[in-house]
PDB file with one MODEL, atoms N, CA, C and O in Angstrom:
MODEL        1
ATOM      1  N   UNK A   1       4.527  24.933   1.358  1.00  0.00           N
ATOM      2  CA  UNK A   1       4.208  23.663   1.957  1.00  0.00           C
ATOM      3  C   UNK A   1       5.244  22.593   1.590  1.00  0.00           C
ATOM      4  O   UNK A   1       5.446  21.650   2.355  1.00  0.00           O
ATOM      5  N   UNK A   2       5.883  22.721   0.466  1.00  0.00           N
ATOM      6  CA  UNK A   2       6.963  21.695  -0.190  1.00  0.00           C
ATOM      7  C   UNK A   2       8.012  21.796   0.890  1.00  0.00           C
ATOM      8  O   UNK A   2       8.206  20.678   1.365  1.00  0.00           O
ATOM      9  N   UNK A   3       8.901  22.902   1.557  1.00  0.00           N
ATOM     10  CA  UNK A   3       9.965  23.046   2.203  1.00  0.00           C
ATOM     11  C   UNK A   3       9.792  22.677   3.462  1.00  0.00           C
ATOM     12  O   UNK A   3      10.833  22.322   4.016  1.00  0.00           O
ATOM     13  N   UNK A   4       8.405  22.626   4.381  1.00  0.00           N
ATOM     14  CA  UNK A   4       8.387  21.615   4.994  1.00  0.00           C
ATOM     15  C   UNK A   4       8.061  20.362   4.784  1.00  0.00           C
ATOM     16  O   UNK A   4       8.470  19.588   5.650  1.00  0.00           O
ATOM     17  N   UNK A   5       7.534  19.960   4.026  1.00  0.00           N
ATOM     18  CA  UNK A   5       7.955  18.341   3.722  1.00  0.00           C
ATOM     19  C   UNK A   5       9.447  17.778   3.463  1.00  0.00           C
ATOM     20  O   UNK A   5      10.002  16.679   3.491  1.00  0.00           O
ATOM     21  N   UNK A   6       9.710  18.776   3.265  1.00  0.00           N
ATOM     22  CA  UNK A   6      11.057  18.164   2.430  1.00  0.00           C
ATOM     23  C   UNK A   6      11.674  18.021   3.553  1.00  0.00           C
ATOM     24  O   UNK A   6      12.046  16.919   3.956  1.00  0.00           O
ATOM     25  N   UNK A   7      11.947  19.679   4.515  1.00  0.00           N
ATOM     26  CA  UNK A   7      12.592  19.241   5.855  1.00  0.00           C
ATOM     27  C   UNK A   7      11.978  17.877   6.531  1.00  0.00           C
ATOM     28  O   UNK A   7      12.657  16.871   6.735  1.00  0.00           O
ATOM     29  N   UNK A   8      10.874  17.978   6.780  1.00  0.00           N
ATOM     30  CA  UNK A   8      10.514  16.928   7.953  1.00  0.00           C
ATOM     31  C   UNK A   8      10.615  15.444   7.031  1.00  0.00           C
ATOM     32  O   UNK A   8      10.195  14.420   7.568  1.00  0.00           O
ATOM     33  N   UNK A   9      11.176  15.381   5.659  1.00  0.00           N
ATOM     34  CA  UNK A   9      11.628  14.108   5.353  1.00  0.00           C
ATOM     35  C   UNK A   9      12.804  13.847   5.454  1.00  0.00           C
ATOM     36  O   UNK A   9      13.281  12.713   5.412  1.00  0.00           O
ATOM     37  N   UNK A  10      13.701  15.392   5.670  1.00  0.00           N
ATOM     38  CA  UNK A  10      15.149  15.206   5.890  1.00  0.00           C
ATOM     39  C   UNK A  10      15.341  15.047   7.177  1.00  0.00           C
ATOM     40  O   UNK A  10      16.491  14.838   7.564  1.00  0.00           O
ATOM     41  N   UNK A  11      14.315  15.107   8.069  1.00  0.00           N
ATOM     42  CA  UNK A  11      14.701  14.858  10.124  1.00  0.00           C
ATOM     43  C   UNK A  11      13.941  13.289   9.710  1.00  0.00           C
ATOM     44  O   UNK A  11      14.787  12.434   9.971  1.00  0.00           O
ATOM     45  N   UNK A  12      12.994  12.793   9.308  1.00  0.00           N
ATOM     46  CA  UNK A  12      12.473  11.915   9.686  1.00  0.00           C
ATOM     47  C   UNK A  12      13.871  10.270   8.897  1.00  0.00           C
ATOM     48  O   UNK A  12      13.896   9.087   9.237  1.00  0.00           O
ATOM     49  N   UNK A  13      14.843  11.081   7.749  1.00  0.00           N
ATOM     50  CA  UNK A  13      15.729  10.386   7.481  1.00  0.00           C
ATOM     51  C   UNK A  13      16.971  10.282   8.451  1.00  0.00           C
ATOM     52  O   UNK A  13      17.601   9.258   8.713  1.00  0.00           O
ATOM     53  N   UNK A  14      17.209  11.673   8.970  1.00  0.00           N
ATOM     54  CA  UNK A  14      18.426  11.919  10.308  1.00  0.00           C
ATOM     55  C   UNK A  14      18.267  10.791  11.617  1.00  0.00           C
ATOM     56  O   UNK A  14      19.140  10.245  12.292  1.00  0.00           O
ATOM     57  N   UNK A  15      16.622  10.682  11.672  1.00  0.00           N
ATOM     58  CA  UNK A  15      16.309   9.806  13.224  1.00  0.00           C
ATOM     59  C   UNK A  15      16.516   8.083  12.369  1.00  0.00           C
ATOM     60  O   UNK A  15      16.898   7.074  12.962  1.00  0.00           O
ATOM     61  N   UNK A  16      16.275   8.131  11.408  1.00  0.00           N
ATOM     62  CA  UNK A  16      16.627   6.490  11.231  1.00  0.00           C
ATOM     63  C   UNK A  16      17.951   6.558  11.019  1.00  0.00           C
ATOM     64  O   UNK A  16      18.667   5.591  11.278  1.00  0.00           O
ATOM     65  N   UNK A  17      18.382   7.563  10.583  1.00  0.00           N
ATOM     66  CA  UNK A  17      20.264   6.901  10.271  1.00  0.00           C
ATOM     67  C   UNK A  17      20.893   6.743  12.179  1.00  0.00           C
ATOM     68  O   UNK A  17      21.572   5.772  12.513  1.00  0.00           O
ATOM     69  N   UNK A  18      20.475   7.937  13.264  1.00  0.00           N
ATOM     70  CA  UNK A  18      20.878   7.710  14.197  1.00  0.00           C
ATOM     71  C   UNK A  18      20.350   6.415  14.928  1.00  0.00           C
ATOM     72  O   UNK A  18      21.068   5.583  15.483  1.00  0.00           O
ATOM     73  N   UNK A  19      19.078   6.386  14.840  1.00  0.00           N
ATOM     74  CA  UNK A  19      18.757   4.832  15.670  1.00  0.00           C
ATOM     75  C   UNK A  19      19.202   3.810  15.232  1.00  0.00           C
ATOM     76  O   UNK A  19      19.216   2.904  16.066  1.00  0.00           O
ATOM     77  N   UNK A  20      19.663   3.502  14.053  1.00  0.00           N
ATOM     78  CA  UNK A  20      20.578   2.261  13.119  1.00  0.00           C
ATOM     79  C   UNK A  20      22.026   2.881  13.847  1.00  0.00           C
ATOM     80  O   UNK A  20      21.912   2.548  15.026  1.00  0.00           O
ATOM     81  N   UNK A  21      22.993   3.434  13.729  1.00  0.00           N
ATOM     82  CA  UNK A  21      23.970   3.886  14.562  1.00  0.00           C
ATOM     83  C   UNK A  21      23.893   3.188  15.832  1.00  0.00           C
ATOM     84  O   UNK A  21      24.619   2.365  16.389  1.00  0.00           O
ATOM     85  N   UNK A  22      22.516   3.907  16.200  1.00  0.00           N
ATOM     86  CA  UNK A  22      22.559   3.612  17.884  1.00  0.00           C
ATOM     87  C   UNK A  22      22.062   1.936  17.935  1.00  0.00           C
ATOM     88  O   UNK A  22      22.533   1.119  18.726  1.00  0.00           O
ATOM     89  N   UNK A  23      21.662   1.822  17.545  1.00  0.00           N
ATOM     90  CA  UNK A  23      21.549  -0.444  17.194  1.00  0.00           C
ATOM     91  C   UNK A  23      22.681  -0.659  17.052  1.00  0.00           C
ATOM     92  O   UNK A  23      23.150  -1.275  18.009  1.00  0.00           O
ATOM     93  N   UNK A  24      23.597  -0.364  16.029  1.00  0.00           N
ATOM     94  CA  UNK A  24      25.034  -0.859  15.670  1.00  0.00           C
ATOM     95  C   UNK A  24      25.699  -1.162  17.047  1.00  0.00           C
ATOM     96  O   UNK A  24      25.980  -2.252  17.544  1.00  0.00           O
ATOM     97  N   UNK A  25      25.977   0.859  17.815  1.00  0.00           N
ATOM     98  CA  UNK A  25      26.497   0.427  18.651  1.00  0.00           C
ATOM     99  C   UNK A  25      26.225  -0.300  19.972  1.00  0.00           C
ATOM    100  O   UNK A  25      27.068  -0.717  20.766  1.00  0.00           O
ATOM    101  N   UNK A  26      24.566  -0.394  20.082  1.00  0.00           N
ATOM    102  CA  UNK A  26      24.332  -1.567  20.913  1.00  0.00           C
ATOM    103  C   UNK A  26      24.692  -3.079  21.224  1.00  0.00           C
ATOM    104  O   UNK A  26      24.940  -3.737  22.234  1.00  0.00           O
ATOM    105  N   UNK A  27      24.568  -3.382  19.412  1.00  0.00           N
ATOM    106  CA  UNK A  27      25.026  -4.768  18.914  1.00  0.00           C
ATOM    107  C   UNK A  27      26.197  -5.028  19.568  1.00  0.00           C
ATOM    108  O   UNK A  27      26.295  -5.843  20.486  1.00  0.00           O
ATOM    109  N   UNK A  28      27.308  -4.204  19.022  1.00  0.00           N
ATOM    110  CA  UNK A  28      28.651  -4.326  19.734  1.00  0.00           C
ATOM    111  C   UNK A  28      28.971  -4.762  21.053  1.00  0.00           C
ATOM    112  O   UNK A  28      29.526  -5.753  21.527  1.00  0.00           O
ATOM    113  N   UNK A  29      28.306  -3.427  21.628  1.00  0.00           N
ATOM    114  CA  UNK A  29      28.515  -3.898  23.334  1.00  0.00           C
ATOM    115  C   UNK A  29      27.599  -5.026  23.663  1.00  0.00           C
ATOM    116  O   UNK A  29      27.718  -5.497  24.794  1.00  0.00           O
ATOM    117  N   UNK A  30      26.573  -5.613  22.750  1.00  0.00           N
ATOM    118  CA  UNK A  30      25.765  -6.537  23.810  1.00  0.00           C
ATOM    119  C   UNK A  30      26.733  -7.529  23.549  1.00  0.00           C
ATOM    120  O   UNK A  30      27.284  -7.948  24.567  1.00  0.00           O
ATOM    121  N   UNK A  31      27.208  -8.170  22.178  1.00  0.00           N
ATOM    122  CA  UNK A  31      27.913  -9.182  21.917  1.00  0.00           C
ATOM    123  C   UNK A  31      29.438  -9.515  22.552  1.00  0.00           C
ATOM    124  O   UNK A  31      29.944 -10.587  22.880  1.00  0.00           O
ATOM    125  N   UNK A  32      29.912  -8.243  22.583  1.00  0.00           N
ATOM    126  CA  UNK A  32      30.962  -7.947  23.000  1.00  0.00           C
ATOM    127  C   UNK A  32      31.190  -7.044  24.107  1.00  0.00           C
ATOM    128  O   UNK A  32      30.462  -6.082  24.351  1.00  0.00           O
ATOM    129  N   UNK A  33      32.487  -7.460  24.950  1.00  0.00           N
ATOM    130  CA  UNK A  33      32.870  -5.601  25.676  1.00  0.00           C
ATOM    131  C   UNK A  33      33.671  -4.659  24.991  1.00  0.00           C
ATOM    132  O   UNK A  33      34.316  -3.815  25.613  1.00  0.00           O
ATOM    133  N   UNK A  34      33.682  -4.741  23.672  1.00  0.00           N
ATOM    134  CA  UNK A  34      34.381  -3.364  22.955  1.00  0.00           C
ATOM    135  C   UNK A  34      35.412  -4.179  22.189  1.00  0.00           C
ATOM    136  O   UNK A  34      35.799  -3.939  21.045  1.00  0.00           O
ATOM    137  N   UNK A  35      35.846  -5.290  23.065  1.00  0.00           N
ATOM    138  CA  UNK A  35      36.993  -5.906  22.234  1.00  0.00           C
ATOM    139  C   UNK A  35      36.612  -6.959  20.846  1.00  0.00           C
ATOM    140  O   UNK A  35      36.874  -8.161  20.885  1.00  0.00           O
ATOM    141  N   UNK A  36      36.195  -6.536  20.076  1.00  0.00           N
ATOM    142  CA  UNK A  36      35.371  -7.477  18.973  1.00  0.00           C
ATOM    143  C   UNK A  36      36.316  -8.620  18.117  1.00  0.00           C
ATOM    144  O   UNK A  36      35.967  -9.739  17.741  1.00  0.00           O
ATOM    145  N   UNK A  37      37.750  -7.880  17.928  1.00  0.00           N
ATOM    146  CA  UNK A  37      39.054  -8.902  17.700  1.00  0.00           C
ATOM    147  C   UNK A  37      39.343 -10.291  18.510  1.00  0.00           C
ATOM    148  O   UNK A  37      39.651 -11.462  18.293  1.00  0.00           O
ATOM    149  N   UNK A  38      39.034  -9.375  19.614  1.00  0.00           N
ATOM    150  CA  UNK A  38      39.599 -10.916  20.579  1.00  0.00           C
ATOM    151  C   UNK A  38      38.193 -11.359  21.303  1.00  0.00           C
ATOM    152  O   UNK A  38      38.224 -12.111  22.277  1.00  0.00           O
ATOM    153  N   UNK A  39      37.037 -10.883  20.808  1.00  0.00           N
ATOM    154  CA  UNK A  39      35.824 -11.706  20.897  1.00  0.00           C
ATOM    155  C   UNK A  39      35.349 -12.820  19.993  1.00  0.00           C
ATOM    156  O   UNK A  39      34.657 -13.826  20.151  1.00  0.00           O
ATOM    157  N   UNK A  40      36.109 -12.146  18.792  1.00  0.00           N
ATOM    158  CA  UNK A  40      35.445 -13.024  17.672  1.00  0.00           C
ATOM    159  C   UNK A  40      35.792 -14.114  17.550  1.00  0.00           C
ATOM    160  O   UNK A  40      34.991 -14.558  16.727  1.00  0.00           O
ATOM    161  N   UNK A  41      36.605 -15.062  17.862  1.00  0.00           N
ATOM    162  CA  UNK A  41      36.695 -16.384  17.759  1.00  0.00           C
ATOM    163  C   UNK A  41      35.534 -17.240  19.055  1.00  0.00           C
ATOM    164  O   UNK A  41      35.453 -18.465  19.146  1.00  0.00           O
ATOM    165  N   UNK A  42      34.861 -16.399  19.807  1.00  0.00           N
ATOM    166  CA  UNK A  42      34.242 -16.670  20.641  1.00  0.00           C
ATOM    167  C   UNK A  42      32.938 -16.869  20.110  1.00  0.00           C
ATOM    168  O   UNK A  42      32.457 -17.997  20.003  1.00  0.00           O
ATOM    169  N   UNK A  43      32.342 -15.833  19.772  1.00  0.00           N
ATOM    170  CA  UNK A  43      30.928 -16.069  18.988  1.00  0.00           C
ATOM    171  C   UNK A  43      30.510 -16.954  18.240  1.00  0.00           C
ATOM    172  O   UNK A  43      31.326 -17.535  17.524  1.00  0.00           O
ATOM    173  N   UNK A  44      29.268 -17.271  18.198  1.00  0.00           N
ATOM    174  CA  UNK A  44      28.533 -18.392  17.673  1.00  0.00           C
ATOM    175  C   UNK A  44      28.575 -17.668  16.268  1.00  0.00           C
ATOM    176  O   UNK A  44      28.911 -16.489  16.159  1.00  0.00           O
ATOM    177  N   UNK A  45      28.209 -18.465  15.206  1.00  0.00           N
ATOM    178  CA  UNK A  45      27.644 -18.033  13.690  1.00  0.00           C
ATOM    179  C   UNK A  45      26.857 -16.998  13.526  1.00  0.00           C
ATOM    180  O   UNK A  45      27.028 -16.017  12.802  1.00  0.00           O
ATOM    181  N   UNK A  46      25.548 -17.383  14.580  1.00  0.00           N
ATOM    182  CA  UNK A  46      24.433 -16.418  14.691  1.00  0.00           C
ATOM    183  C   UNK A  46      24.918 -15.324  14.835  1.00  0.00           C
ATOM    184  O   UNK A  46      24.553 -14.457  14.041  1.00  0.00           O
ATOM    185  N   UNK A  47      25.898 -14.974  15.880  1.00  0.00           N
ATOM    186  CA  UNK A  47      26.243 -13.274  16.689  1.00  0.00           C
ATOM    187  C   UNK A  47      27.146 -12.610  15.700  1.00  0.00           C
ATOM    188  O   UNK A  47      27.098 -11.435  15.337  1.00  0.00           O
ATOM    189  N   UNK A  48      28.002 -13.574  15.308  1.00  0.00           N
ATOM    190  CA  UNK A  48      28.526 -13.099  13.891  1.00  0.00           C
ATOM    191  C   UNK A  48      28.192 -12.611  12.774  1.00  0.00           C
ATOM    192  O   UNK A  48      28.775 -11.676  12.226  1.00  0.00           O
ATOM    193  N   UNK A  49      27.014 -13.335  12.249  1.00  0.00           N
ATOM    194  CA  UNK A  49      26.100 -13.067  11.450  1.00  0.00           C
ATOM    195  C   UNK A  49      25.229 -11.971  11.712  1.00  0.00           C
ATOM    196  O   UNK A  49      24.898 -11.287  10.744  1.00  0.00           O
ATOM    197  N   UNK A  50      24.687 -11.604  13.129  1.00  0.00           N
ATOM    198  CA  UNK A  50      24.515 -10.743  13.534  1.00  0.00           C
ATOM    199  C   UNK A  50      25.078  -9.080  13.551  1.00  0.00           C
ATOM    200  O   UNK A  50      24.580  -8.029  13.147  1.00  0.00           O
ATOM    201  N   UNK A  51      26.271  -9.403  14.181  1.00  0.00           N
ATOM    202  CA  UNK A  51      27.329  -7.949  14.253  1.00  0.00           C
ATOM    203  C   UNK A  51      27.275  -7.897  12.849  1.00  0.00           C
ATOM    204  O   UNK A  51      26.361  -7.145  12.509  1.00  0.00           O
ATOM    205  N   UNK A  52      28.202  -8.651  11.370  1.00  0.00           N
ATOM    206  CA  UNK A  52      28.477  -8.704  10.295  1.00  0.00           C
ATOM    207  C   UNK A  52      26.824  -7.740   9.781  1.00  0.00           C
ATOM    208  O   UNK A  52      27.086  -6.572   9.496  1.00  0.00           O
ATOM    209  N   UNK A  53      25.435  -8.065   9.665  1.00  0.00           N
ATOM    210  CA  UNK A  53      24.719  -7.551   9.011  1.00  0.00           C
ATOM    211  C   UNK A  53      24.287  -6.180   9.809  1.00  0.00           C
ATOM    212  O   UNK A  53      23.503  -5.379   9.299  1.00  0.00           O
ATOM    213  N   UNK A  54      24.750  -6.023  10.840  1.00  0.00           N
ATOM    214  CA  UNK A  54      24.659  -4.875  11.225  1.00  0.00           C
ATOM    215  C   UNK A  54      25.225  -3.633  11.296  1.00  0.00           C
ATOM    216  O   UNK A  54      24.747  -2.500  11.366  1.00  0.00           O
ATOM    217  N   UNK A  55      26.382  -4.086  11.263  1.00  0.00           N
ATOM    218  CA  UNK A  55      27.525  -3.080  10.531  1.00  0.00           C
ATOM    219  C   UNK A  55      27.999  -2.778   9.571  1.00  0.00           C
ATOM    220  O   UNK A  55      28.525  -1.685   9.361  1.00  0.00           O
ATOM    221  N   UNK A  56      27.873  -4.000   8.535  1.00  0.00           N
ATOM    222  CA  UNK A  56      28.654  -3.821   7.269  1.00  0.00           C
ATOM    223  C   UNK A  56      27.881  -3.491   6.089  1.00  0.00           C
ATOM    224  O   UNK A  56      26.772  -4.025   6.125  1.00  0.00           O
ATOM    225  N   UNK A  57      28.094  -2.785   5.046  1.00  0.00           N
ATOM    226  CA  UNK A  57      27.002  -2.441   4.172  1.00  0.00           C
ATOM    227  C   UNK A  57      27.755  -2.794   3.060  1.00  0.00           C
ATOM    228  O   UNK A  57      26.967  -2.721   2.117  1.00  0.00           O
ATOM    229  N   UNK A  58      29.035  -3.197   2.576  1.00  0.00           N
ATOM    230  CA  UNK A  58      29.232  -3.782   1.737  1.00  0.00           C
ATOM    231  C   UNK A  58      31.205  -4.359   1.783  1.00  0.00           C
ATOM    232  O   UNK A  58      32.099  -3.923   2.508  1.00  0.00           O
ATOM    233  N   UNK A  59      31.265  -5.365   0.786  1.00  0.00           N
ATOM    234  CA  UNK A  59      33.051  -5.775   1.212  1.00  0.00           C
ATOM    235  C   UNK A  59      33.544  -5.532  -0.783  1.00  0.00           C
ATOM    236  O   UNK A  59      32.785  -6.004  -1.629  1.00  0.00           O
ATOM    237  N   UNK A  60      34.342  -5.063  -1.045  1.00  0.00           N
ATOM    238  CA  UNK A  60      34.963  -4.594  -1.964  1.00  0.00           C
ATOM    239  C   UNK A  60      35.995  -5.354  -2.147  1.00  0.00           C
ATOM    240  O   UNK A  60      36.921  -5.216  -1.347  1.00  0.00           O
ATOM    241  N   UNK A  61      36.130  -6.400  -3.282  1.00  0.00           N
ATOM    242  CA  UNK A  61      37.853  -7.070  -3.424  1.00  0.00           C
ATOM    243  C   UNK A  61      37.956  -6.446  -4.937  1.00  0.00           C
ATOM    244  O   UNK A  61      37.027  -6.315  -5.734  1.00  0.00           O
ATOM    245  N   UNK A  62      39.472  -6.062  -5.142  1.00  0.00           N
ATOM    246  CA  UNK A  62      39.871  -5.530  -6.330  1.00  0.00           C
ATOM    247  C   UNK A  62      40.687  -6.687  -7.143  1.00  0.00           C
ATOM    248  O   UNK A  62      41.485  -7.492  -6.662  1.00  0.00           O
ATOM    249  N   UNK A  63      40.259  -6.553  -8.549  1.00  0.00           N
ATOM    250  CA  UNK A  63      40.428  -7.400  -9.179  1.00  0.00           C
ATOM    251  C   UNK A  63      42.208  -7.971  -9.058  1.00  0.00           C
ATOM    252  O   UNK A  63      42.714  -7.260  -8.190  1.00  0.00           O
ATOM    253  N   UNK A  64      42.959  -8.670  -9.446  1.00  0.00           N
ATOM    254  CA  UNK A  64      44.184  -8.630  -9.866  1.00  0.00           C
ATOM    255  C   UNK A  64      44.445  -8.047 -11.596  1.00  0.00           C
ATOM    256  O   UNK A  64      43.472  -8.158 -12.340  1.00  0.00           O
ATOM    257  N   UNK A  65      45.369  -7.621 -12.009  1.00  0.00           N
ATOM    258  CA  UNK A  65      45.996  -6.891 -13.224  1.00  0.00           C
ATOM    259  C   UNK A  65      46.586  -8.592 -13.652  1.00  0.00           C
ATOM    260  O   UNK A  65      47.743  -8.971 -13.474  1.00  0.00           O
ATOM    261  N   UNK A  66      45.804  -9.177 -14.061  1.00  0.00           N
ATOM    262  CA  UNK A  66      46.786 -10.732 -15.095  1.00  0.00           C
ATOM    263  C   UNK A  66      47.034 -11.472 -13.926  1.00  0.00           C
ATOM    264  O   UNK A  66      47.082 -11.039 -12.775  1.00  0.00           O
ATOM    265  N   UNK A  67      47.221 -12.880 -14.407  1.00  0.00           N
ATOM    266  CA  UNK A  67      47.163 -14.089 -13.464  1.00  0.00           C
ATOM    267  C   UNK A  67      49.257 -14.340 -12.557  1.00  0.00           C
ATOM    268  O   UNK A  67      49.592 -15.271 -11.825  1.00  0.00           O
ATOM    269  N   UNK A  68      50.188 -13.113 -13.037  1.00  0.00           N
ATOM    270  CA  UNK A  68      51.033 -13.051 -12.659  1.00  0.00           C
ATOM    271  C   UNK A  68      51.768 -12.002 -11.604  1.00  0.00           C
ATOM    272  O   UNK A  68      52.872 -12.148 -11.079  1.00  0.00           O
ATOM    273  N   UNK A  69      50.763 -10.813 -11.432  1.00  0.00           N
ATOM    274  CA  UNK A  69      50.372 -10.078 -10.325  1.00  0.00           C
ATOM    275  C   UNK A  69      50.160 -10.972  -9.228  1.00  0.00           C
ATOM    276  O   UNK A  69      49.275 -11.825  -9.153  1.00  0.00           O
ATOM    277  N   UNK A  70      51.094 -10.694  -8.333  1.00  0.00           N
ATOM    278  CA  UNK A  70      50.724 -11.593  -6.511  1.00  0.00           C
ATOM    279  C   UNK A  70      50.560 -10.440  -5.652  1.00  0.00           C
ATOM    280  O   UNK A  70      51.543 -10.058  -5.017  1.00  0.00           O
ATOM    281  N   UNK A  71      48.995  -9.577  -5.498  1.00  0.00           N
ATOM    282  CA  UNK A  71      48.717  -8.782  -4.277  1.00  0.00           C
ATOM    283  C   UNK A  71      47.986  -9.849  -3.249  1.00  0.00           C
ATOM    284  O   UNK A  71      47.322 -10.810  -3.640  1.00  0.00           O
ATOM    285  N   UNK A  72      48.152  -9.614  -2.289  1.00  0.00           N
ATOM    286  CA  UNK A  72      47.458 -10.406  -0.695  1.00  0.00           C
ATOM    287  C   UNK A  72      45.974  -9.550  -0.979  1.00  0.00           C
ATOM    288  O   UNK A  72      45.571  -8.402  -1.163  1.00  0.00           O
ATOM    289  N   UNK A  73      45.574 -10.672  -0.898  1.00  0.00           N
ATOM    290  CA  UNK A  73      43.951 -10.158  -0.571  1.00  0.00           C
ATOM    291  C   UNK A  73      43.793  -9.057   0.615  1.00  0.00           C
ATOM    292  O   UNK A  73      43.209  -8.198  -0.044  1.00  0.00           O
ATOM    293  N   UNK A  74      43.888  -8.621   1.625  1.00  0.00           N
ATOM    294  CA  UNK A  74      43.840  -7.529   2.043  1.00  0.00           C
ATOM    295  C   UNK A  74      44.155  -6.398   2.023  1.00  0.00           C
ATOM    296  O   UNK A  74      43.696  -5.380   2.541  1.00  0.00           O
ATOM    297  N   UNK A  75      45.316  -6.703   1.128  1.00  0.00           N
ATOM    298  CA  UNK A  75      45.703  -5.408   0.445  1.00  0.00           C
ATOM    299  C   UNK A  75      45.115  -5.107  -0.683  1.00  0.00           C
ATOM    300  O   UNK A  75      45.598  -4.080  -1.158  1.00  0.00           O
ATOM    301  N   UNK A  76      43.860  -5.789  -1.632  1.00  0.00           N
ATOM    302  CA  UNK A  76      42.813  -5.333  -2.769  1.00  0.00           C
ATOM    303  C   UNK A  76      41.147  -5.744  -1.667  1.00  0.00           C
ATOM    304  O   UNK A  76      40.094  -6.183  -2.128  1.00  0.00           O
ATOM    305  N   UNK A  77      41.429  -5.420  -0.224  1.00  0.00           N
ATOM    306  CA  UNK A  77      40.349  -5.834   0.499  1.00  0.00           C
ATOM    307  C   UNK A  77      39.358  -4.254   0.645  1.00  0.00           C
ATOM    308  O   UNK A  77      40.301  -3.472   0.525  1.00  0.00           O
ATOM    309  N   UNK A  78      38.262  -3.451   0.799  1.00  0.00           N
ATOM    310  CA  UNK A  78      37.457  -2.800   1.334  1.00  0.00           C
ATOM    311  C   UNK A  78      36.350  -3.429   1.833  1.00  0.00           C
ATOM    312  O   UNK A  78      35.579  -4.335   1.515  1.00  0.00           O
ATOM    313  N   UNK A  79      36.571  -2.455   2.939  1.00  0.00           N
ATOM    314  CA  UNK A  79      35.202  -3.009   4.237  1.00  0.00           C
ATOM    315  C   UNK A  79      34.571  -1.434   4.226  1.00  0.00           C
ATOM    316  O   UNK A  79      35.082  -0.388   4.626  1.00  0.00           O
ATOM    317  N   UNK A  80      33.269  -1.690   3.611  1.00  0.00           N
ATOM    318  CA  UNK A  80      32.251  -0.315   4.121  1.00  0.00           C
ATOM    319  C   UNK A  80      31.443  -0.478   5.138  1.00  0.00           C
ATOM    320  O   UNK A  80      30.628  -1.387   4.976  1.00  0.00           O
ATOM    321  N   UNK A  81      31.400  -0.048   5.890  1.00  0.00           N
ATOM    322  CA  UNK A  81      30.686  -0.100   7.353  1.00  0.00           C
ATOM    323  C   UNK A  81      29.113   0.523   6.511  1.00  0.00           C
ATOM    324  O   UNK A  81      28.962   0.864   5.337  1.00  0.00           O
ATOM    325  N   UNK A  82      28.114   0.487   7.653  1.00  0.00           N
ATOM    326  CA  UNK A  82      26.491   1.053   7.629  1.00  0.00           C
ATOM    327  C   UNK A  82      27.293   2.331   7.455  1.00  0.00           C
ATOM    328  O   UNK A  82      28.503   2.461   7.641  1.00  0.00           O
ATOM    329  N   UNK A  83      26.264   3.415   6.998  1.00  0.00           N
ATOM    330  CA  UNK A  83      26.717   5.029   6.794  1.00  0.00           C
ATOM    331  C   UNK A  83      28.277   5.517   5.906  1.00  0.00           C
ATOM    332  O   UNK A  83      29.058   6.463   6.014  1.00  0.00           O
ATOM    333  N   UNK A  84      28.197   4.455   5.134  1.00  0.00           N
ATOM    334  CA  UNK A  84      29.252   4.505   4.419  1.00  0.00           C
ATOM    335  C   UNK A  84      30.937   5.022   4.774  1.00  0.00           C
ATOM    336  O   UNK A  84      31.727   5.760   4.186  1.00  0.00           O
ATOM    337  N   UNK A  85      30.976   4.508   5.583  1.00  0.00           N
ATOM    338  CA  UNK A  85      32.181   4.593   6.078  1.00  0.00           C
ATOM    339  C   UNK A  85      33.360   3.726   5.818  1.00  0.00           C
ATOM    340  O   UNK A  85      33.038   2.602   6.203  1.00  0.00           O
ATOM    341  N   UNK A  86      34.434   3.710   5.403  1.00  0.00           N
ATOM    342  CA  UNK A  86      35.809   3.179   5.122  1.00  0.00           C
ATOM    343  C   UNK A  86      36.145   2.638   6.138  1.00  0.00           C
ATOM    344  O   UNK A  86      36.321   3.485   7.014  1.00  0.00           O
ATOM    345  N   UNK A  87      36.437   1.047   6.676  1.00  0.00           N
ATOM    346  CA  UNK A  87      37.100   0.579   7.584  1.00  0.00           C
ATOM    347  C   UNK A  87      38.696   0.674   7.576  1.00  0.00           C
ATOM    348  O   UNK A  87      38.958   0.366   6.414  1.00  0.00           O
ATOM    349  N   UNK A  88      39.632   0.870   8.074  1.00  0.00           N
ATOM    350  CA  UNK A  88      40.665   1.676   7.882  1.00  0.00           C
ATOM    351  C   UNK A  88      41.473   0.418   8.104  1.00  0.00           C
ATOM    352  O   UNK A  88      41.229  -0.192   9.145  1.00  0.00           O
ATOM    353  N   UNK A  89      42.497  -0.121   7.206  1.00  0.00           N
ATOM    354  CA  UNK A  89      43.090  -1.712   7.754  1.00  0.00           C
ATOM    355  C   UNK A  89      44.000  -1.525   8.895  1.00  0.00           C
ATOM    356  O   UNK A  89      44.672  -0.495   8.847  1.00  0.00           O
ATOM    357  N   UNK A  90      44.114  -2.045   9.582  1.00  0.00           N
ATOM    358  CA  UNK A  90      44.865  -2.194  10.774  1.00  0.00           C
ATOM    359  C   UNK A  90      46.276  -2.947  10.534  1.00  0.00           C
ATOM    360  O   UNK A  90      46.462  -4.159  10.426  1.00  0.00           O
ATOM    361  N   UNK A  91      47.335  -1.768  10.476  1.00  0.00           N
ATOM    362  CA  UNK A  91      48.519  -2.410  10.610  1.00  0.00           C
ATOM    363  C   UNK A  91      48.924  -3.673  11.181  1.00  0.00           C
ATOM    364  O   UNK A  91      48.790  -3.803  12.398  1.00  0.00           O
ATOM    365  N   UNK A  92      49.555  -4.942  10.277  1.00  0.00           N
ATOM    366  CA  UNK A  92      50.233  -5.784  11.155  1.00  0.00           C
ATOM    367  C   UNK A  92      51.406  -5.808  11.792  1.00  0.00           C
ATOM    368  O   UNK A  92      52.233  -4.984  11.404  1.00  0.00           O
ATOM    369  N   UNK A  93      51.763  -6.656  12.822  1.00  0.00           N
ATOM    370  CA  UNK A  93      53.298  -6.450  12.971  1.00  0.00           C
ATOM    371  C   UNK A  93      54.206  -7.010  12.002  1.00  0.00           C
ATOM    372  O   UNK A  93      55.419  -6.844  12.124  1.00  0.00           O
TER     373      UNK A  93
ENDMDL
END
């Protein structure tokens, strides 16, 4: 009796991680058409605040090594998305 509980707590965990997924990517397209870069100066606080708690599950800054170390904050930046995922930085020109 334990090994089905256990399964049907491991499907009943699979359908919430996909319907949070499937919200995420709703959020996106409702706020946006895919382009979220060149949307975002468009959005209100709210939709921002919105997309931001819906996607992101946590932001990571790494310390500096002594007050004479000069790294750019995006380069000691991590973005974890929902489902723990690594946002990957996007090359500048």
């Amino acid at each position: 009796m334990h090994g089905v509980e256990a399964r049907q707590r491991a499907l009943d965990e699979a359908r919430t991680t996909l319907a949070t997924l499937r919200q995420n990517h709703l959020l996106a397209d409702e706020l946006t058409d895919g382009r979220l870069l060149e949307a975002w100066p468009t959005l209100t606080i709210q939709e921002k605040r919105r997309l931001l708690h819906g996607l992101l599950d946590r932001v990571v800054l790494r310390r500096v090594d002594g007050r004479r170390e000069k790294v750019p904050v995006a380069e000691r930046t991590q973005i974890v998305l929902r489902g723990n995922a690594l946002l990957e930085p996007v090359a500048r020109p």
